[in-house]
N, C-alpha and C positions, 0 to 999 in steps of 0.2 A: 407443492406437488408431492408426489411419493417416489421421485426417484431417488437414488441413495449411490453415491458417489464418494470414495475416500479419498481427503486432501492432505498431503503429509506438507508441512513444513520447513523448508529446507533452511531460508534464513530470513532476517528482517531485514525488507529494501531501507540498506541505509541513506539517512536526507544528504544531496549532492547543494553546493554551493551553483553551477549550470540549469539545475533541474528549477533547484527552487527559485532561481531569478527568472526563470520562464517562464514558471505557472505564476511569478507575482507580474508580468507583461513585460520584462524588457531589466532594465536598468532599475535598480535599490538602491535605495540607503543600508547604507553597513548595519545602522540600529534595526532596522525591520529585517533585513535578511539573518541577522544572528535573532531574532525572534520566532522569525518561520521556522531557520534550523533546529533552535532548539524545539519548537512545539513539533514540530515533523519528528523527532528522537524516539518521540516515545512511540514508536510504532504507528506514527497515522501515516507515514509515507507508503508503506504497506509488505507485504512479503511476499518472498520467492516462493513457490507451491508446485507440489506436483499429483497432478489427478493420476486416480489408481480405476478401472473399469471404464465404465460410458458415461455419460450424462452432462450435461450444460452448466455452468455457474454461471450468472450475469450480475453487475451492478442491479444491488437489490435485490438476492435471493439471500435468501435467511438462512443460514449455515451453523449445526448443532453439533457441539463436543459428544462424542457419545464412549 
């Protein structure tokens, strides 16, 4: 669409050892949960944000550096 909303950046959600045995259903193995964490490192766990005016972001709205 054409709305225009500013996101600043506060920090990157760092990967949690609680978070990430959740999202893998329960109970891990130490080799797959020091896998998740470290792939979750690089920033896929996701960041803290903070909107500036009006407008919506949802899961799958295409979001542009400007």
């Amino acid at each position: 669409g054409t709305e225009r909303v500013r996101i600043r950046v506060l920090q990157v959600a760092q990967p949690c050892r609680p978070f990430t045995g959740w999202a893998q259903g329960g109970t891990v193995e130490s080799q797959v949960l020091k896998e998740q964490l470290q792939f979750l490192d690089g920033g896929t766990r996701g960041y803290y944000c903070l909107g500036e005016g009006t407008g919506v972001v949802e899961v799958g709205d295409l979001l542009t550096a400007l």
